[in-house]
Every structure is written in C-alpha cells, then in structure tokens.
N, C-alpha and C positions, 0 to 999 in steps of 0.2 A: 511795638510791644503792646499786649492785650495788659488794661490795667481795671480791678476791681474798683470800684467805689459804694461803697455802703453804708447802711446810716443815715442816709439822709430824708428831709420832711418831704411831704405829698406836694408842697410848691415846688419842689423842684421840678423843672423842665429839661428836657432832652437841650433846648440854646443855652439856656445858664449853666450846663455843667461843660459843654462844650465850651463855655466863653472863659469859663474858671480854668480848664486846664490850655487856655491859648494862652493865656501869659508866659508859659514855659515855655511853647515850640509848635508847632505844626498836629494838628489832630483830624487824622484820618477820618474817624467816627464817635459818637458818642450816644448810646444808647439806653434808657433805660426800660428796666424788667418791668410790663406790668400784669397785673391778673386778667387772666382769660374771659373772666365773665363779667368783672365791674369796670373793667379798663382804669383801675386806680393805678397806682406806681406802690410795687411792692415795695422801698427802700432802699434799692440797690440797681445797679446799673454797672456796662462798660464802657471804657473808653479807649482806643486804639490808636497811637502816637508811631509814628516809623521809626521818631530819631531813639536809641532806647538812652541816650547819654540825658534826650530832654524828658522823658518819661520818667527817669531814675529823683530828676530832679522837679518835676512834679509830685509824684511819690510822696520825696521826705518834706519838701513842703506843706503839700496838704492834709498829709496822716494827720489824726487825732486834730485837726482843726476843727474849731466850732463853729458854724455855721447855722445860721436858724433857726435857732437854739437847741441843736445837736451837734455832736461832736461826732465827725464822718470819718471812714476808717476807706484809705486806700492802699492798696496793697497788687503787686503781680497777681495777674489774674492766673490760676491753673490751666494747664492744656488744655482739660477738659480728657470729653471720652472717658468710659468706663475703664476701671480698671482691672487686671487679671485678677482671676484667683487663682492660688497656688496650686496646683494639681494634686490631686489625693489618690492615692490606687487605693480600690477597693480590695479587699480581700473576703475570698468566699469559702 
C-alpha cells in the first residue's frame, strides 16, 4: 500500500521516516518530495508498505501525531494519474 505522509519539518530524512514506519511491518520504500531547484524537502513524502493489514495500522497510529513540533497527517496515498473529464458534446 502506497501511504501519504505530510506535515512534517525539514529534519526529516528519507532513514527517520522509513525507521518510524518499521515499527509497524516491513517497508518497501520511503520517499520524500523535494523541490527542484533548492533540494529542500517540501513537507511531505511517501511511503510504500506490501503488508496493507501493517500499513492500515501504521496509518492510525501515526495520523495527527506530533512530531517535531508538527503534527503529521498520514493517510492512503491516491492512485495518482490525472483524472477524466466528463465528456461534453458540443453543439453548433
């Protein structure tokens, strides 16, 4: 399961979020977002877990946990990919 985590300070590192969500279960990867041109860490990140029963329980674990003096918000990460728009017929 692809899991969101957001919220969190510029100390965070890519090993400390993966090390946070090993307490739960096995993590494939754990990634965070940063900007293109300062290589800061935008606040948010993924993390990817196989088991989804340990993912579910990471999740409500770690929701709305304070952390570093933020309170980090995790949640199932979206598919992703754009989404449709509904088709419209023109009329002329």
């Amino acid at each position: 399961m692809n899991i969101y985590v957001g919220n969190f300070t510029d100390q965070m590192n890519e090993t400390s979020l993966r090390e946070m969500f090993e307490a739960f279960g096995e993590v494939q990867s754990a990634k965070i977002i940063k900007d293109r041109y300062t290589g800061r860490s935008k606040g948010f990140g993924f993390v990817e877990m196989p088991s989804n029963s340990e993912a579910d329980q990471a999740i409500k674990a770690l929701n709305k946990k304070f952390i570093d003096g933020k309170t980090i918000k995790v949640n199932p990460a979206d598919s992703g990919g754009k989404k449709k728009k509904p088709f419209k017929r023109r009329r002329f």
